[in-house]
N, C-alpha and C positions, 0 to 999 in steps of 0.2 A: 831540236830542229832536224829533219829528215833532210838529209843533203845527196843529189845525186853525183856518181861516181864511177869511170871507166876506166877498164887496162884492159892491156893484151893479154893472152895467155897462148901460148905455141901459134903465132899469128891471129891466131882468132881474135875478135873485139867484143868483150862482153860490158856489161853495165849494170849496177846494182848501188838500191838505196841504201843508206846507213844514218844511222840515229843513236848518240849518245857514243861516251867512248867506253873502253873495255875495264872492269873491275877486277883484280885481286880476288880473286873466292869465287866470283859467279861467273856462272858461263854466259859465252854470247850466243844470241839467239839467231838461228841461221834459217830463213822463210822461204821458200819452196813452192811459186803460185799452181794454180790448176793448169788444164790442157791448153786451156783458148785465152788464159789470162797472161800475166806479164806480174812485176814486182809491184807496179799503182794500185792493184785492185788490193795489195797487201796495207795501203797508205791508211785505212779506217781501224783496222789494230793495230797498225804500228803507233798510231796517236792516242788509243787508247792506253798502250802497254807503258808509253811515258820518256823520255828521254833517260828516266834512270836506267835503262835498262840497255845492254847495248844487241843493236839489232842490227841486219844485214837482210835486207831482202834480194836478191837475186834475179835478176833478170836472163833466164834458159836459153841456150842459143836458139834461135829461130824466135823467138820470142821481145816484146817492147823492144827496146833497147840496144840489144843484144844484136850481134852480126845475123842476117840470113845469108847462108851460101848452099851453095846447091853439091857441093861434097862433102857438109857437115854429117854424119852420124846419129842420126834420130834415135838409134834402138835404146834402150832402157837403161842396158848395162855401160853403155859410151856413155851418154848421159851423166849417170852415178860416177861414173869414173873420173870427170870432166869438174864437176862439185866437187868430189875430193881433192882435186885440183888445185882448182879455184881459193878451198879453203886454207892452203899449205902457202898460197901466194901471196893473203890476204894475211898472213899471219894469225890465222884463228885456229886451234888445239881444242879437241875434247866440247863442241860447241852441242847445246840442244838444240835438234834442227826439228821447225815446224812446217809439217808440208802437209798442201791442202790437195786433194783429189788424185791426179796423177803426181802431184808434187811428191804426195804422201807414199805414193809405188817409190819413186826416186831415192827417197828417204829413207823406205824398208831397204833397198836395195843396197845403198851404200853400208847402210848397218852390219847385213846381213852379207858382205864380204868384206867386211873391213871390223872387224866385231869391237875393236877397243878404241875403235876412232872418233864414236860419239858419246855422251854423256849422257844424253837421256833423247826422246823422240816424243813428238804432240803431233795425230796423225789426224786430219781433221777431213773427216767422209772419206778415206783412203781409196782411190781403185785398186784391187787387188788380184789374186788369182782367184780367189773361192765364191766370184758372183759372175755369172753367165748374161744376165741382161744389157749388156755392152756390145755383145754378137751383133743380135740383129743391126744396129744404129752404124757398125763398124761394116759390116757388110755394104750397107745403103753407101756410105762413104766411099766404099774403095770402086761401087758400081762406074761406069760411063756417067748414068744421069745422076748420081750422087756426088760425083768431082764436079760435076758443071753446077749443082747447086751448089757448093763448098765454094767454088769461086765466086758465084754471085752473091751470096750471102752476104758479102762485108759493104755487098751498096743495097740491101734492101732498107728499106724506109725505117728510119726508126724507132716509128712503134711497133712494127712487125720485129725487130731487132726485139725491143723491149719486151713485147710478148715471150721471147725466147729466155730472156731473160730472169723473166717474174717465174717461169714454169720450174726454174733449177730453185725455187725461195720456197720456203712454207708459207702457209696459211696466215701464220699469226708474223709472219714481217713483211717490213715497209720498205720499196724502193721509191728513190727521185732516178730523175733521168740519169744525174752525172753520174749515178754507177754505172753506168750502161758504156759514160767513155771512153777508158781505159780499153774496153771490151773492143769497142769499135775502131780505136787508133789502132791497136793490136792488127786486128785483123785489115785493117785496111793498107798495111806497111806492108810492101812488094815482097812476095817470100815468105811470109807469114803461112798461108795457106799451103802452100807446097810442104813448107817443112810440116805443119801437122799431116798431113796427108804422108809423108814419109813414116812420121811418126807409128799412126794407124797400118801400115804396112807390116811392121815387125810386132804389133801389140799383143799376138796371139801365142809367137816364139819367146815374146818378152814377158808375159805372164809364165811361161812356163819353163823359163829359167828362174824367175823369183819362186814360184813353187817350191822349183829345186832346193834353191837356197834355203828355203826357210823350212824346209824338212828333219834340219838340225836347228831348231828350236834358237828365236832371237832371245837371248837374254836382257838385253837393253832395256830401262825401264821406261814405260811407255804408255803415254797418255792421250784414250782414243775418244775423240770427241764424234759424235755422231748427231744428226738433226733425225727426230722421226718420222721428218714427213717427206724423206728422203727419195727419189726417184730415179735418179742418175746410180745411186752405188745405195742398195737398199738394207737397212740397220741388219735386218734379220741376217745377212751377211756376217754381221759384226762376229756372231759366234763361233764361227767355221774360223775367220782372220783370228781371232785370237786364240786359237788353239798353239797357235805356232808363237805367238807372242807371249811367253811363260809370265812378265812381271810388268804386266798389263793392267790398266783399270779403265774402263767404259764410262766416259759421261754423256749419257742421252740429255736434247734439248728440245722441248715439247714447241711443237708448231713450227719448226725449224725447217728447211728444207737441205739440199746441196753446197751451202753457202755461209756455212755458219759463222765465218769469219765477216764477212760484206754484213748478213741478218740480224746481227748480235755481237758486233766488236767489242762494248764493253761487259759482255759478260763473257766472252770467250779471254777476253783481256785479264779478267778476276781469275778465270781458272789457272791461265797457263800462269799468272802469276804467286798464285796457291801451289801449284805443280811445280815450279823453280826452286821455290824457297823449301817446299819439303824436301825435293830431289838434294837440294845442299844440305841440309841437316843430315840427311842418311848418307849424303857421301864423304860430308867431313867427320862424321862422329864414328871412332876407329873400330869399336865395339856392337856399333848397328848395321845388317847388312841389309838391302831391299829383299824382300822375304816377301815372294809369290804366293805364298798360304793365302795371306789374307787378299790380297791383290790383284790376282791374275781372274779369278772368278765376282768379282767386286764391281756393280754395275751402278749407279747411281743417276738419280733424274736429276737435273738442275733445275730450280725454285724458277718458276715462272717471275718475270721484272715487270715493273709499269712500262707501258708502250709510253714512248715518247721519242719524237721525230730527231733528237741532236742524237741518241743513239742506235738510230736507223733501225729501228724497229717497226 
């Protein structure tokens, strides 16, 4: 059962789901939502991936749940620093943290200055430093007439909502409307809009401090899920991003779009769960080390599933 759950942290008030409690031997799984999303839209894998499994979705400040205040810290590296936090007060050690979009920036970032603090990483469409088609849309944002449509955005109509919605999904998956609500309570919460608006301020100094970082090469073993019919953070990206990620594997998902987790919960649920259980064999067997030979170059398609509507496809 997915139970919601708040604490303070240095006065701030944050809030994040959890599901299942913590195992001996396996890590907990720590979720990480995209820019405009919150820890709900994380609620369709987390019910796929099962209560065996112990899970922590997190709600970002400015974000669902989570405190908006207008002296919070938007940039990339507070952020990351803020999660590590978080995870020290939560009592969670050595957790595989899944992050989707900018979650997934969040996720390289903390890695990539804290190298022995994670266990393993599932980066699902990551924004990164080494794709440029973010520019223009961040540019439109930071304009006059692009902050007035950022605030009116969270009461346009919504099917106009929904249209925006469907355009981040592929081809081959199925939305109903209640994906759309989490989206919409999100942004509709006083402060919401400001803080991504802050956020988008620093995204250009904040790529180019993770650059930095990741110049010395993340060892972290790391599992990149990507949809191919991606248009927000585009696959062929993927290449360049893993150059820096040495024990890396690439799973493309055919008709997939920015959403893999919302588009395909139970099969993004099977991988990361195939990805757990190997990542514990090679970390508990004293004799096996994760070995980037076969792995960091290793790109595979995931098997197209029957469309059917209970898993949102």
């Amino acid at each position: 059962m997915i139970q919601r759950r708040h604490l303070k942290l240095d006065g701030l008030g944050l809030s994040y789901l959890e599901q299942g409690e913590p195992v001996e031997g396996q890590p907990t799984l720590v979720l990480l939502h995209g820019l405009m999303g919150c820890a709900d839209t994380m609620i369709p894998l987390m019910e796929e991936l099962g209560p065996e499994l112990h899970q922590i979705a997190l709600d970002l400040p400015g974000a669902g749940q989570s405190e908006r205040r207008g002296d919070i810290d938007a940039s990339l590296l507070s952020t990351a620093e803020l999660v590590g936090t978080f995870l020290t007060a939560v009592h969670v050690s050595k957790p595989a943290v899944l992050g989707h979009s900018h979650g997934g920036t969040v996720a390289m970032s903390l890695a990539a200055r804290h190298r022995d603090a994670l266990r393993s990483l599932v980066l699902l469409a990551p924004a990164h430093p080494y794709f440029e088609e973010a520019t223009p849309l961040i540019r439109f944002y930071l304009s006059l007439p692009g902050r007035i449509f950022a605030y009116m955005m969270p009461w346009f109509p919504r099917w106009m909502q929904m249209m925006g919605l469907r355009r981040m999904a592929g081809p081959k998956s199925w939305d109903a409307p209640e994906r759309l609500n989490p989206y919409r309570e999100n942004l509709r919460t006083p402060g919401t809009v400001s803080h991504l608006l802050g956020l988008l301020r620093t995204w250009h100094k904040d790529m180019s401090g993770l650059r930095r970082a990741l110049r010395k090469h993340l060892q972290t073993p790391t599992l990149v899920v990507w949809g191919d019919c991606d248009r927000a953070v585009p696959l062929e990206s993927a290449r360049e991003l893993r150059r820096h990620l040495v024990n890396s594997e690439l799973l493309v998902l055919p008709g997939v779009g920015h959403r893999p987790a919302e588009e395909r919960p139970k099969m993004v649920a099977e991988f990361v769960h195939q990805w757990l259980e190997r990542d514990a064999k090679v970390t508990n067997a004293e004799s096996v080390h994760y070995s980037s030979n076969s792995s960091a170059s290793q790109a595979r398609i995931a098997p197209l599933m029957t469309s059917s509507f209970e898993a949102g496809d």
